[in-house]
C-alpha positions in Angstrom: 67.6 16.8 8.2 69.1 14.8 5.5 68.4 15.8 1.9 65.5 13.0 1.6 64.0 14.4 4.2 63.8 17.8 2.6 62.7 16.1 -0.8 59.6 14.2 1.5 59.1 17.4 3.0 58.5 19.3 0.5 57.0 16.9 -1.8 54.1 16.5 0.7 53.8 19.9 1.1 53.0 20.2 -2.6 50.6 17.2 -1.9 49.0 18.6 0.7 48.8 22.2 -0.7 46.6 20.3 -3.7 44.4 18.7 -1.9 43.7 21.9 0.3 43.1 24.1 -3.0 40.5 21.6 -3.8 38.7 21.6 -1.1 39.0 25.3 -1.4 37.8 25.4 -5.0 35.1 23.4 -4.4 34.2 25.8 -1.6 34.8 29.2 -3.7 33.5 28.1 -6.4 29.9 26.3 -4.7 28.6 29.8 -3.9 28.1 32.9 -5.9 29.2 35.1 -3.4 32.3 33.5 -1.8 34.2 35.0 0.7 36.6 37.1 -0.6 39.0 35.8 2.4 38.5 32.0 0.9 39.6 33.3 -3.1 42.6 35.1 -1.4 43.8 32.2 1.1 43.4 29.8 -2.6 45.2 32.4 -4.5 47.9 32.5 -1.6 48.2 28.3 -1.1 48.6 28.2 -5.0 51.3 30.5 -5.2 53.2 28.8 -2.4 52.9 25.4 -3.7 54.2 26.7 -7.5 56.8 28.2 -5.3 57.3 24.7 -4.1 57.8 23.0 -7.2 60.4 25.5 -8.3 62.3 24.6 -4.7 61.8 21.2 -5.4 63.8 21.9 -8.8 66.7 22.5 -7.3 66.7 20.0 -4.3 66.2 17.4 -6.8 69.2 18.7 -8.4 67.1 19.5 -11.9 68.2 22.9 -11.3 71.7 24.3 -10.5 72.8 27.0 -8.9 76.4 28.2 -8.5 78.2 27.5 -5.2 77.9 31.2 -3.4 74.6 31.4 -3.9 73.9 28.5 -2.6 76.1 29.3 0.2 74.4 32.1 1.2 70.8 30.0 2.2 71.7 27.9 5.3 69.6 24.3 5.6 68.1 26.1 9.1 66.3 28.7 7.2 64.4 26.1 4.8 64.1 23.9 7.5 62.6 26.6 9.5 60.0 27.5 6.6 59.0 23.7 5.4 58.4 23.3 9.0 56.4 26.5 9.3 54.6 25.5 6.0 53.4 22.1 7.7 52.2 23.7 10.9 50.6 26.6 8.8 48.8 23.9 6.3 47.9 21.5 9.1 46.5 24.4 10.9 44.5 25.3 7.8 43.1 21.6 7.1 41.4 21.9 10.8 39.9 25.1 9.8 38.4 23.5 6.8 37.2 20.1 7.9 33.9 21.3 9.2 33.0 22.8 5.9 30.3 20.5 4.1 30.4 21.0 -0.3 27.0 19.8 -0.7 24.4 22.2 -2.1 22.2 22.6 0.8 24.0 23.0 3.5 25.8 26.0 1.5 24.6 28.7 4.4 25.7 26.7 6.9 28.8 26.9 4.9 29.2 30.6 4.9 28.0 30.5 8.5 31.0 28.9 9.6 34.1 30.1 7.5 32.8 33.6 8.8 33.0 32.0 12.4 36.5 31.3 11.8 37.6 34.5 9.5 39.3 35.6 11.9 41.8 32.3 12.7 41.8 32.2 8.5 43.4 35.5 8.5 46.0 34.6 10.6 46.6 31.7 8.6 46.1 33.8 5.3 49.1 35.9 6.8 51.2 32.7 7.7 51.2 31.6 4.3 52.4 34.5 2.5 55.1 34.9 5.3 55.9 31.5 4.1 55.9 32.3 0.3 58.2 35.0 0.8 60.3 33.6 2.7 60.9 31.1 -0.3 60.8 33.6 -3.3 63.6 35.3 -1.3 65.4 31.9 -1.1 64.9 31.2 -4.9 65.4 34.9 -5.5 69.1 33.9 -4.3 69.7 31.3 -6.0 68.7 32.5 -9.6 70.2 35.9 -8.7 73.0 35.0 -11.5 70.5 33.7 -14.2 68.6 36.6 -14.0 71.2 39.2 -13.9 74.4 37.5 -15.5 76.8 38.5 -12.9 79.4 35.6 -11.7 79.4 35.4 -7.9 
């Protein structure tokens, strides 16, 4: 995959990540007493797409990192997790799409994400596999500006 590739790929995931967290949102926020696994699976898409951006900093080249660092993330293992990310959100996006926001079909709602809680764990777990998986990567490469040590 060629770096345009990776920029596409991961500026749709931040795409896609927003347009999930709204439908989530409107979800969460349509009902006093949300499921506590739809606040957590928000919290965890959020997270990943800020985690995102900060990737997307450096494969725009906005950020720098020195050489070694850089060296020491192969293209395989973001490849692996933007690919992982995809499956995981498309996954997620199936999960949702039977979910109605309007105000009186809010049981039904509730009725149904509790159907699925179980696939919507699973996917919970896949994304914060995901998210660390890139806060290690970007944990790498700041590694110097954090700590001042030349590698």
């Amino acid at each position: 995959m060629e770096p345009l590739s990776v920029i596409a790929a991961v500026a749709g995931l931040i795409t896609a990540g927003a347009k999930i967290s709204t439908i989530l949102y409107e979800f969460t926020s349509s009902m006093e007493d949300a499921p506590r696994l739809a606040r957590d699976v928000l919290t965890e898409l959020n997270a990943l797409t800020v985690a995102l951006g900060h990737v997307q900093t450096y494969v725009l080249g906005a950020a720098q990192a020195s050489p070694a660092r850089t060296s020491l993330i192969l293209l395989e293992h973001v490849l692996v997790t933007l690919t992982g990310c995809v499956t995981t959100y498309s996954d997620l996006e199936v999960v949702l799409k039977g979910l109605n926001m309007s105000s009186s079909l809010r049981v039904y709602d509730k009725f149904r994400w509790t159907i699925r809680e179980k696939s919507i764990s699973g996917i919970l777990q896949r994304l914060q596999m995901h998210k660390s998986s890139l806060t290690l990567m970007l944990s790498i490469l700041r590694w110097q500006s954090y700590y001042g040590f030349e590698t």
